[in-house]
mmCIF file as gemmi writes it, N, C-alpha and C atoms, coordinates in Angstrom:
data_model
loop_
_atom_site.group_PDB
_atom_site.id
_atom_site.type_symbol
_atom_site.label_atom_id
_atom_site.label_alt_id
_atom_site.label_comp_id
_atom_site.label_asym_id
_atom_site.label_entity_id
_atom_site.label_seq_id
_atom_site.pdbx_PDB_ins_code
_atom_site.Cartn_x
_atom_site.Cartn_y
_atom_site.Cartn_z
_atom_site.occupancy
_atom_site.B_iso_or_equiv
_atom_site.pdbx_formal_charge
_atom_site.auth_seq_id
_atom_site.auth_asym_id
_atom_site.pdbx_PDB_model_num
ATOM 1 N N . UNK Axp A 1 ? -19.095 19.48 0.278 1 0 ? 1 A 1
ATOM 2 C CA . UNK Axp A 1 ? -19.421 20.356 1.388 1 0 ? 1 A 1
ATOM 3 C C . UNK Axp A 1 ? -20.83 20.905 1.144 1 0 ? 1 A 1
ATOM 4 N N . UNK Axp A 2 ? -21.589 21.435 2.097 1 0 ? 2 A 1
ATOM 5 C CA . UNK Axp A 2 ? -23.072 21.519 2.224 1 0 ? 2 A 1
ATOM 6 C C . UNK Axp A 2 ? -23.225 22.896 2.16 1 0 ? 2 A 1
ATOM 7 N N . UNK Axp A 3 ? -24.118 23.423 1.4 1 0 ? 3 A 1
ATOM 8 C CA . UNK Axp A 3 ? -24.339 24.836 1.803 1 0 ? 3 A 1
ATOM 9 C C . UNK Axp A 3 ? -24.195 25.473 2.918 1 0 ? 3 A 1
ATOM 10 N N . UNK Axp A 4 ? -24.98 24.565 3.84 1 0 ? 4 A 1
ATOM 11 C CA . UNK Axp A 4 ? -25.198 25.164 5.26 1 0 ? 4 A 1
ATOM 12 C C . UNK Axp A 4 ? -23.583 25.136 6.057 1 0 ? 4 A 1
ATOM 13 N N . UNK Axp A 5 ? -22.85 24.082 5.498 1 0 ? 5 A 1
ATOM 14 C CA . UNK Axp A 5 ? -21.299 24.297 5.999 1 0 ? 5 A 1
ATOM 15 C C . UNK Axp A 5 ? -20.36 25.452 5.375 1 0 ? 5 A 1
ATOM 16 N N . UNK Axp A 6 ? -20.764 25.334 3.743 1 0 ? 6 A 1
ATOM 17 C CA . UNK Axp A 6 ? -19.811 26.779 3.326 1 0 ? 6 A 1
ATOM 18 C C . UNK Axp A 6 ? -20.147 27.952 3.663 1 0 ? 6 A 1
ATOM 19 N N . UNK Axp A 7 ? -21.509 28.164 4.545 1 0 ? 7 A 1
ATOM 20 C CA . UNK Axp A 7 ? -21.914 29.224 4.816 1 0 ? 7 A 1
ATOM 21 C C . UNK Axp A 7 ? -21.306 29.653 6.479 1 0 ? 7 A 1
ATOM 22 N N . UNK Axp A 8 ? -21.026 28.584 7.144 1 0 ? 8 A 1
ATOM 23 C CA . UNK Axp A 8 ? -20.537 28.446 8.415 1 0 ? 8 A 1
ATOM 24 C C . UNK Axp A 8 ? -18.87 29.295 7.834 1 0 ? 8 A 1
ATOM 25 N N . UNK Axp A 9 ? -18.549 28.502 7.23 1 0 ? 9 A 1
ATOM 26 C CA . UNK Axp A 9 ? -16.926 28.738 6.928 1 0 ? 9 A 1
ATOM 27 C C . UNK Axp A 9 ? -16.671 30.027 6.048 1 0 ? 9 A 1
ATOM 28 N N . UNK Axp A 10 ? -17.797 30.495 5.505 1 0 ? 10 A 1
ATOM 29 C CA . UNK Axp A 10 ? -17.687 32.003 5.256 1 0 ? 10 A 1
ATOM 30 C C . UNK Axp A 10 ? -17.745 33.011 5.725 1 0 ? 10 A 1
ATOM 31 N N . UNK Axp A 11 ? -18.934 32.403 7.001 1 0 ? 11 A 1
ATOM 32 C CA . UNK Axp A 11 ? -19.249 33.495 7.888 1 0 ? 11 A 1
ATOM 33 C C . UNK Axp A 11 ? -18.159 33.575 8.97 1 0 ? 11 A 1
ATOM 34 N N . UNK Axp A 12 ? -17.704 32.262 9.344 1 0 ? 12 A 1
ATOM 35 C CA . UNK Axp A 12 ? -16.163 32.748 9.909 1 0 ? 12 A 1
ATOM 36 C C . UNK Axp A 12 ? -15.241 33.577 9.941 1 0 ? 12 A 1
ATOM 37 N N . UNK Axp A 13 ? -14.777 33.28 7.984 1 0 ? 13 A 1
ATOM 38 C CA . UNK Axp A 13 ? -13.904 33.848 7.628 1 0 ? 13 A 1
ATOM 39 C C . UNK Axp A 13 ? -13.779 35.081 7.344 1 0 ? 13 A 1
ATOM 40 N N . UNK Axp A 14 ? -15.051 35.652 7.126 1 0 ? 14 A 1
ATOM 41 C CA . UNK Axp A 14 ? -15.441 37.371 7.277 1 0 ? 14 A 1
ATOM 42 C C . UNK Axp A 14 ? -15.551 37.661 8.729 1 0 ? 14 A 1
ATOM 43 N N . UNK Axp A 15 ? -15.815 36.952 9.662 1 0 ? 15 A 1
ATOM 44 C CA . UNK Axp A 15 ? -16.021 37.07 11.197 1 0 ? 15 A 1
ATOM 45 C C . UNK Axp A 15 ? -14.351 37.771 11.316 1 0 ? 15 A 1
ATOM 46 N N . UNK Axp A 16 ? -13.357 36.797 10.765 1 0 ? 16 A 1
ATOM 47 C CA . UNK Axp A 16 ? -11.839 36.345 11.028 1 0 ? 16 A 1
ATOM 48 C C . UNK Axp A 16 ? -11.282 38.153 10.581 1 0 ? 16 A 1
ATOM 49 N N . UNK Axp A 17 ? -11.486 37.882 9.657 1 0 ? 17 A 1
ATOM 50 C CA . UNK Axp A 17 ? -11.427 39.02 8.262 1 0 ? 17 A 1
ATOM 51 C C . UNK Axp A 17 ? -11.644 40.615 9.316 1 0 ? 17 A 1
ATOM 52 N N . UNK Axp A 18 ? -12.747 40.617 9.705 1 0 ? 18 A 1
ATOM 53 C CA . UNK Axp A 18 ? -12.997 41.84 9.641 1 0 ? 18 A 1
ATOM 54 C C . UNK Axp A 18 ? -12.542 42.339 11.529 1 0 ? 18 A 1
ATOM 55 N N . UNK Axp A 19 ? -11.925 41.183 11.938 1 0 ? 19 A 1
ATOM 56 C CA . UNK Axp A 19 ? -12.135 41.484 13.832 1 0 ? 19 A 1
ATOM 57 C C . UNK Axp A 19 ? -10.48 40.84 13.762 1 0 ? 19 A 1
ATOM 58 N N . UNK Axp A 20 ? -9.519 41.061 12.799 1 0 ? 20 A 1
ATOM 59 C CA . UNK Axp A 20 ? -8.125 40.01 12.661 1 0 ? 20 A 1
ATOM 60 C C . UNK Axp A 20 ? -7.042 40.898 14.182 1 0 ? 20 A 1
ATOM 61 N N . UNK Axp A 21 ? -7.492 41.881 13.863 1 0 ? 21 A 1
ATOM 62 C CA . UNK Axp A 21 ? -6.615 42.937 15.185 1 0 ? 21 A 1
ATOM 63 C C . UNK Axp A 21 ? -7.171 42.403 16.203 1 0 ? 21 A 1
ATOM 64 N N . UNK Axp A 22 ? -8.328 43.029 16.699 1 0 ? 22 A 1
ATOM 65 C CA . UNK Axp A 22 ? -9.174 42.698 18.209 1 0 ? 22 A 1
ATOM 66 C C . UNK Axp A 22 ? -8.953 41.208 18.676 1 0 ? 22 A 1
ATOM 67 N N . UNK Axp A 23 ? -8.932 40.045 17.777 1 0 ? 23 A 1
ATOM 68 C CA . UNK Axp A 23 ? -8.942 39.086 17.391 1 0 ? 23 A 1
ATOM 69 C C . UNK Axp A 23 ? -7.483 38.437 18.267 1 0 ? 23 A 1
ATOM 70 N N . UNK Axp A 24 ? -6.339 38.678 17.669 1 0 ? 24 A 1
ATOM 71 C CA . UNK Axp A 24 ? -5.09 38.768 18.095 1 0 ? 24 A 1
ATOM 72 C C . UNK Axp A 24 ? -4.649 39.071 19.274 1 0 ? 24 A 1
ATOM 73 N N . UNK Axp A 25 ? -5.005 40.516 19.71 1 0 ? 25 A 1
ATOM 74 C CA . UNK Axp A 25 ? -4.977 40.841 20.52 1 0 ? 25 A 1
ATOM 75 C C . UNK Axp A 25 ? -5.587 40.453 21.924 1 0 ? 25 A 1
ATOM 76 N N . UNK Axp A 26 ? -7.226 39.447 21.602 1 0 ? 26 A 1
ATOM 77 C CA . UNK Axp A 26 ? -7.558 38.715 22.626 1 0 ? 26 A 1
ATOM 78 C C . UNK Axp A 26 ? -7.073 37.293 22.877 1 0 ? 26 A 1
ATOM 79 N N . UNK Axp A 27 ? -6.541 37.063 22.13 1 0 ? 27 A 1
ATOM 80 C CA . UNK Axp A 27 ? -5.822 35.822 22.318 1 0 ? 27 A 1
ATOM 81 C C . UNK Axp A 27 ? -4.573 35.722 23.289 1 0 ? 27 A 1
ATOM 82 N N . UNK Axp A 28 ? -3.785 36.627 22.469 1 0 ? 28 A 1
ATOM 83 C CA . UNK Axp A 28 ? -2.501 37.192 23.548 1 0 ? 28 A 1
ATOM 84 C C . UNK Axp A 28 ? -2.916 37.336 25.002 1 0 ? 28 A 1
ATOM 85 N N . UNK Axp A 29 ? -3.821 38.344 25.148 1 0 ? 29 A 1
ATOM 86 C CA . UNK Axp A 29 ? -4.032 38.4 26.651 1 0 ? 29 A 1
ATOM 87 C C . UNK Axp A 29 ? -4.724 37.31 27.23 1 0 ? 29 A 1
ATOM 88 N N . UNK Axp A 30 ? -5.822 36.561 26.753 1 0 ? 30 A 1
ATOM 89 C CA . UNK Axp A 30 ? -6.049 35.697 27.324 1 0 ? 30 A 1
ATOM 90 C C . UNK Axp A 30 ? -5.249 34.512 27.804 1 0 ? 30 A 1
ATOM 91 N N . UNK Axp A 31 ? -4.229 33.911 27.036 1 0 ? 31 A 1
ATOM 92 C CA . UNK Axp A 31 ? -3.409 33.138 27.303 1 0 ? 31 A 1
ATOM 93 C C . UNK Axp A 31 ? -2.362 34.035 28.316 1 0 ? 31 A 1
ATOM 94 N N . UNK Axp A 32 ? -1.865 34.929 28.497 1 0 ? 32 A 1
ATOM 95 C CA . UNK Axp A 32 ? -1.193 35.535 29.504 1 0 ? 32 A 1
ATOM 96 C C . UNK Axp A 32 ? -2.133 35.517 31.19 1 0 ? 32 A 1
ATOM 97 N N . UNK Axp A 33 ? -3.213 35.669 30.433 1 0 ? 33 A 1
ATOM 98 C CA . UNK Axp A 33 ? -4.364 36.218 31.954 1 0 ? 33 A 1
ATOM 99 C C . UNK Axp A 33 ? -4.425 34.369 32.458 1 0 ? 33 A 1
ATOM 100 N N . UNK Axp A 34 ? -3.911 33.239 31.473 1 0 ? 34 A 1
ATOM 101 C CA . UNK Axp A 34 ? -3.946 32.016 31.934 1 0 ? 34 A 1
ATOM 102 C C . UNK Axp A 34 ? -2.989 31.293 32.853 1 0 ? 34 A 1
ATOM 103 N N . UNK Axp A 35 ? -1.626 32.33 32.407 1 0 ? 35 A 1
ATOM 104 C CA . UNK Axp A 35 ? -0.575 31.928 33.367 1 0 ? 35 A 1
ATOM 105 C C . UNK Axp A 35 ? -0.374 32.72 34.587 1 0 ? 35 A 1
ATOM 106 N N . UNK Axp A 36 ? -1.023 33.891 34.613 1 0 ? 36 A 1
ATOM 107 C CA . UNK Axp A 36 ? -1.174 35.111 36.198 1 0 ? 36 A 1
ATOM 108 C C . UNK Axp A 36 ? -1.705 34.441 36.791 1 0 ? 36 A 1
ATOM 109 N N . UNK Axp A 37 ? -2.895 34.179 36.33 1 0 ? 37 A 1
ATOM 110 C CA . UNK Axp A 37 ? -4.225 33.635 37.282 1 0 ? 37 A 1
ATOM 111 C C . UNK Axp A 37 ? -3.458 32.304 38.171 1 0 ? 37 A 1
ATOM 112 N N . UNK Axp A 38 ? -2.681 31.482 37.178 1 0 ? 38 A 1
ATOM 113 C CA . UNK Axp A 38 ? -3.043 30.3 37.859 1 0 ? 38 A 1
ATOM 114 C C . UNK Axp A 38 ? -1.384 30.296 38.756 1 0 ? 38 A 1
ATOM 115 N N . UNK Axp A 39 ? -0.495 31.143 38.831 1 0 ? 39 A 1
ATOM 116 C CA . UNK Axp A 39 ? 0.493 31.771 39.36 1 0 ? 39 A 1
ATOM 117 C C . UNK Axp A 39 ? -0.063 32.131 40.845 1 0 ? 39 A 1
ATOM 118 N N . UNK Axp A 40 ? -0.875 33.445 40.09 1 0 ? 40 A 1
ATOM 119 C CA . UNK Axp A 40 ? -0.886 33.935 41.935 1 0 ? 40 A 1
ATOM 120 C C . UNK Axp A 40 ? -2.274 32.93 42.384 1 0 ? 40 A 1
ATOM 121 N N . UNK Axp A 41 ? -3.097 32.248 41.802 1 0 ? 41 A 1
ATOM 122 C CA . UNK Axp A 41 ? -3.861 31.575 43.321 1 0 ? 41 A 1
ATOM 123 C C . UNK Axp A 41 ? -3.253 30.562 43.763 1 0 ? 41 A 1
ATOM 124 N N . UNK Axp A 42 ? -2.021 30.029 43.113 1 0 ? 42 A 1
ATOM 125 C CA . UNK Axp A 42 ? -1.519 28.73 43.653 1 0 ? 42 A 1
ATOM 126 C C . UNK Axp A 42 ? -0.489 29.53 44.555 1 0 ? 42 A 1
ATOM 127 N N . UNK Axp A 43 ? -0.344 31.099 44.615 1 0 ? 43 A 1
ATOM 128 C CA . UNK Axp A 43 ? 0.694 31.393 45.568 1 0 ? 43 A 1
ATOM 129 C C . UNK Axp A 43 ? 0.242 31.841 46.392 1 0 ? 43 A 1
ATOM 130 N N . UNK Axp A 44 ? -0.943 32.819 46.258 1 0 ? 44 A 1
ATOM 131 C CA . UNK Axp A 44 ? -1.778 33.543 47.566 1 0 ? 44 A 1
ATOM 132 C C . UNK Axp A 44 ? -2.75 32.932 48.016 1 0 ? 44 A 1
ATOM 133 N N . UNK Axp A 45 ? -3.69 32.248 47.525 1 0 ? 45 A 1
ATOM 134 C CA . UNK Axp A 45 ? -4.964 30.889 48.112 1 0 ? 45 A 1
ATOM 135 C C . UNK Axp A 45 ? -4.45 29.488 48.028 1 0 ? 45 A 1
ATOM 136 N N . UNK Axp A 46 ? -2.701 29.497 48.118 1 0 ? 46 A 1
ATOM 137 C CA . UNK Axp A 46 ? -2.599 28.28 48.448 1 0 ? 46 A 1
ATOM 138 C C . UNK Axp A 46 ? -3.541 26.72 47.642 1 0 ? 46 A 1
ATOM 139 N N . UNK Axp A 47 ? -4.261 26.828 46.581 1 0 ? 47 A 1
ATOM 140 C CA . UNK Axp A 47 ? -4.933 25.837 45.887 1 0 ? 47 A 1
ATOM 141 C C . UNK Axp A 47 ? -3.698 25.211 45.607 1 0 ? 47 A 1
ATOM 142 N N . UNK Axp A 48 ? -4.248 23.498 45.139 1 0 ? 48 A 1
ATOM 143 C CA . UNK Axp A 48 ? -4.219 22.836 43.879 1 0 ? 48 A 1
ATOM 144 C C . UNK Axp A 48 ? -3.541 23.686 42.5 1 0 ? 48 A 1
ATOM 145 N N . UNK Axp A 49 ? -2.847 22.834 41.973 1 0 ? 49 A 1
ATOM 146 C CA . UNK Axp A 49 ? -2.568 23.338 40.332 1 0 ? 49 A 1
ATOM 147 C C . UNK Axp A 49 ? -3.972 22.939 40.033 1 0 ? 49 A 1
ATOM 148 N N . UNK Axp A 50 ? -4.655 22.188 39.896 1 0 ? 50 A 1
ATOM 149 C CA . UNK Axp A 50 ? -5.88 21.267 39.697 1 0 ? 50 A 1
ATOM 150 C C . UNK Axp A 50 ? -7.034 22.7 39.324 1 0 ? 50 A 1
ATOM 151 N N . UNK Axp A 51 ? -7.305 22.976 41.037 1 0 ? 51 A 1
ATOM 152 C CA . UNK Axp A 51 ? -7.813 23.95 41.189 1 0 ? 51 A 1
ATOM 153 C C . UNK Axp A 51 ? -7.672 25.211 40.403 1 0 ? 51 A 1
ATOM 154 N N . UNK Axp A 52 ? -5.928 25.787 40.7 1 0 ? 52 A 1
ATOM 155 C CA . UNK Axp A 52 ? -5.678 26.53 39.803 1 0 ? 52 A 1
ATOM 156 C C . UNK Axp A 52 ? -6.064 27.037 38.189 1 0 ? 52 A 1
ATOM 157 N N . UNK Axp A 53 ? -5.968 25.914 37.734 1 0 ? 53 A 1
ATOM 158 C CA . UNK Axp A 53 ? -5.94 25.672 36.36 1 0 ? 53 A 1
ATOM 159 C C . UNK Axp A 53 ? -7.597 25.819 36.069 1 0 ? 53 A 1
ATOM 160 N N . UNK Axp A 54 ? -8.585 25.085 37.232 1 0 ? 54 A 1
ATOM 161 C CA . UNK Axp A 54 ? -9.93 25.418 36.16 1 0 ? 54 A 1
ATOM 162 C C . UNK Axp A 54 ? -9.957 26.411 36.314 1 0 ? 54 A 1
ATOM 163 N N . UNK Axp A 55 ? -9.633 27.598 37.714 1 0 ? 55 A 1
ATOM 164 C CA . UNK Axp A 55 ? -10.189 29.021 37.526 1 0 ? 55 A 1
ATOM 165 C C . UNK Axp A 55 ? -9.301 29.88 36.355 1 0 ? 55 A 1
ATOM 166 N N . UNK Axp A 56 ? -8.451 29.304 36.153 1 0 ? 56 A 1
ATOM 167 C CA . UNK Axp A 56 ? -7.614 30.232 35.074 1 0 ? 56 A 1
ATOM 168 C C . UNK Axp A 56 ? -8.23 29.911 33.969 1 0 ? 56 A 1
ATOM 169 N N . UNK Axp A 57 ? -8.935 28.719 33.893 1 0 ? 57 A 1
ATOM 170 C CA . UNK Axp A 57 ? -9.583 28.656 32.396 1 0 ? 57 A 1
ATOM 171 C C . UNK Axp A 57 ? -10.739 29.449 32.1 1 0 ? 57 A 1
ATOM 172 N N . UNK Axp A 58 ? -11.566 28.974 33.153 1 0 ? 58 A 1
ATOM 173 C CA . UNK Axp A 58 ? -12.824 29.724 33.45 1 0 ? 58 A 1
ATOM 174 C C . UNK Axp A 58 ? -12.949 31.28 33.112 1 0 ? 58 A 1
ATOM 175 N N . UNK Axp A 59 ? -12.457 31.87 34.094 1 0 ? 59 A 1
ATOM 176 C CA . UNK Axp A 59 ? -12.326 32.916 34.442 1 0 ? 59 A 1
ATOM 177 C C . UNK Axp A 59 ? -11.784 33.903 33.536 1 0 ? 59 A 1
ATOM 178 N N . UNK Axp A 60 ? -10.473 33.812 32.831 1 0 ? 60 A 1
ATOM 179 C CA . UNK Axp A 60 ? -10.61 34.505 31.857 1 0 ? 60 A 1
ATOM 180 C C . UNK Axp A 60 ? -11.275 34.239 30.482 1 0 ? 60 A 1
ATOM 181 N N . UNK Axp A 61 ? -11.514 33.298 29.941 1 0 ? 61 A 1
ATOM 182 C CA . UNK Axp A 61 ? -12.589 33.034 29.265 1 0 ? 61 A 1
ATOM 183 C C . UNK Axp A 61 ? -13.649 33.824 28.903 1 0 ? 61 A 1
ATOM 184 N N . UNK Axp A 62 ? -14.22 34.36 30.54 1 0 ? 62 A 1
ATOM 185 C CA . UNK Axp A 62 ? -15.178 35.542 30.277 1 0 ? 62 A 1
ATOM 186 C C . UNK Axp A 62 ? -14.531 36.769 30.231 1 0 ? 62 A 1
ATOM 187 N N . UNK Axp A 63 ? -13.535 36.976 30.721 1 0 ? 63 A 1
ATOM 188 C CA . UNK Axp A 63 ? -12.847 38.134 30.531 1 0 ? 63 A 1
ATOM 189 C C . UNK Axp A 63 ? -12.411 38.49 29.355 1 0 ? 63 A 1
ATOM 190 N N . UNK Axp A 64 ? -12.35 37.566 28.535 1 0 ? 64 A 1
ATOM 191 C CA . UNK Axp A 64 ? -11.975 37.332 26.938 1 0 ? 64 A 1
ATOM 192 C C . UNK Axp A 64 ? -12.783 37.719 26.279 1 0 ? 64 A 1
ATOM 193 N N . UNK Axp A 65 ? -14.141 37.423 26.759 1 0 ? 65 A 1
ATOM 194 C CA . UNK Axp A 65 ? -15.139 38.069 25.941 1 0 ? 65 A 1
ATOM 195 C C . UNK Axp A 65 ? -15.581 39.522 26.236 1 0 ? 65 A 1
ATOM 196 N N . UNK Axp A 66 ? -15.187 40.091 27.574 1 0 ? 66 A 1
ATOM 197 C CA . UNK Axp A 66 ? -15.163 41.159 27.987 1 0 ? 66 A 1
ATOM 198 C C . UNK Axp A 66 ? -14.579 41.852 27.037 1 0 ? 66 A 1
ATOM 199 N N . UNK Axp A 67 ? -13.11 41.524 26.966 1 0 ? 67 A 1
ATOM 200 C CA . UNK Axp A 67 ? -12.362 41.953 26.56 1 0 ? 67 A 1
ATOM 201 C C . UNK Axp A 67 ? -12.041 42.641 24.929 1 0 ? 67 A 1
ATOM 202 N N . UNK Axp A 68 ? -12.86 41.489 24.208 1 0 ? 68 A 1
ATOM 203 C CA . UNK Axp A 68 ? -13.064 41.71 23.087 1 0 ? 68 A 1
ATOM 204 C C . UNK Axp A 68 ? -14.34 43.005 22.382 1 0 ? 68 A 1
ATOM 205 N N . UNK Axp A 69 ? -15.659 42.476 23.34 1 0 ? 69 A 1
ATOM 206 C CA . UNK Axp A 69 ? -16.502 43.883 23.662 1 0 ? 69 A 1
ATOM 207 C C . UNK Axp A 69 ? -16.177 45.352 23.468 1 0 ? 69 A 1
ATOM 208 N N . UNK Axp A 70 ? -15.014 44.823 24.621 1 0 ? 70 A 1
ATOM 209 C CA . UNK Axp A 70 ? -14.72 46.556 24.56 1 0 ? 70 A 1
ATOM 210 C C . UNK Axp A 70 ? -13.694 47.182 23.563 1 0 ? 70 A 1
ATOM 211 N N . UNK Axp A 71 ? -13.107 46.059 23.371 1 0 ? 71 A 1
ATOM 212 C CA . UNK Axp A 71 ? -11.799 46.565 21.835 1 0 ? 71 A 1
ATOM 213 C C . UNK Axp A 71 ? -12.859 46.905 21 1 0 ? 71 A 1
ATOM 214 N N . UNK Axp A 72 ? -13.811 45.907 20.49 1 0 ? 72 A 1
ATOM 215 C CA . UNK Axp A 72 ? -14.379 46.512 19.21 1 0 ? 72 A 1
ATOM 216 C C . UNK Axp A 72 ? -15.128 47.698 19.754 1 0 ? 72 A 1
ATOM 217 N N . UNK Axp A 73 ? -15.716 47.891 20.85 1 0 ? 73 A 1
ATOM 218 C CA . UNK Axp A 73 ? -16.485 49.453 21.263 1 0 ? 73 A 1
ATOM 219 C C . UNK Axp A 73 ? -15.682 50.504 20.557 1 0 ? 73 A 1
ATOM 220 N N . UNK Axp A 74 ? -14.187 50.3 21.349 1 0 ? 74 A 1
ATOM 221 C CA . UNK Axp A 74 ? -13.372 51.285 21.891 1 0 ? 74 A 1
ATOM 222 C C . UNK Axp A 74 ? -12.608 52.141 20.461 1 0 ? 74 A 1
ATOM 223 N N . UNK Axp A 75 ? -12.534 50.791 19.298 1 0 ? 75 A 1
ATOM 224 C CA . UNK Axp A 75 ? -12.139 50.979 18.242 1 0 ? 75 A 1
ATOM 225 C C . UNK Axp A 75 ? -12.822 51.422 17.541 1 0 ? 75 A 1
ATOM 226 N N . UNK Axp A 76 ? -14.465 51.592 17.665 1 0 ? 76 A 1
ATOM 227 C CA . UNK Axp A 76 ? -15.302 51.937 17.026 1 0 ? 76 A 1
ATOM 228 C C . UNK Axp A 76 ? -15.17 53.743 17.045 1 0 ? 76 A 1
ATOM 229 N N . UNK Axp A 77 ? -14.998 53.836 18.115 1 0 ? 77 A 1
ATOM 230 C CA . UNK Axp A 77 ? -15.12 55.047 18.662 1 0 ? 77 A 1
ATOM 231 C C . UNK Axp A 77 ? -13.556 55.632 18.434 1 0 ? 77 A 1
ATOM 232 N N . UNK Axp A 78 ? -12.816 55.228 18.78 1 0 ? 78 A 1
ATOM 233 C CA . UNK Axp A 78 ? -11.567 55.928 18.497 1 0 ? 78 A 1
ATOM 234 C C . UNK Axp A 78 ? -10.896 56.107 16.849 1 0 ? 78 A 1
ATOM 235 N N . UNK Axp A 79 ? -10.661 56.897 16.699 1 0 ? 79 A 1
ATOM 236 C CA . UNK Axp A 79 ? -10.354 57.442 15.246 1 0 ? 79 A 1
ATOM 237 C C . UNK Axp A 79 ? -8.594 57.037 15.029 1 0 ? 79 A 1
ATOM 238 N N . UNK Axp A 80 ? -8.176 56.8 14.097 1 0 ? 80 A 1
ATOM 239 C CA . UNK Axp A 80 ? -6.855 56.609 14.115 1 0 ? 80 A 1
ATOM 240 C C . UNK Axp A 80 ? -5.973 57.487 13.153 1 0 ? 80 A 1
């Protein structure tokens, strides 16, 4: 393995390490925000599953990263 790779896979794993809550927690919702999404536009805009499915990918995707933003803000700031 290459420096420049164990350095990838360290910096991960402290990435992993230090965000393991926020981390979790965006996963969960994102995969939930994957089955709403593609629920209600195939029930209220009438689409495609086809259709469905890229905006559910898409779409929360960025919301995922939204999402994560504001956990680590929010956690920063909130005391426990």
């Amino acid at each position: 393995m290459t420096e420049f790779t164990q350095g990838i896979f360290s910096t991960t794993k402290n990435i992993y390490k230090n965000n393991k809550g926020s981390i979790l927690r965006t996963v969960i919702y994102t995969i939930g925000h994957f089955a709403i999404a593609i629920i209600v536009l195939m029930s209220v805009a009438d689409v495609s599953f086809a259709i469905a499915l890229t905006d559910a990918i898409v779409e929360p995707l960025a919301n995922a990263v939204w999402y994560f933003l504001l956990d680590k803000f929010w956690a920063s700031k909130v005391k426990s």
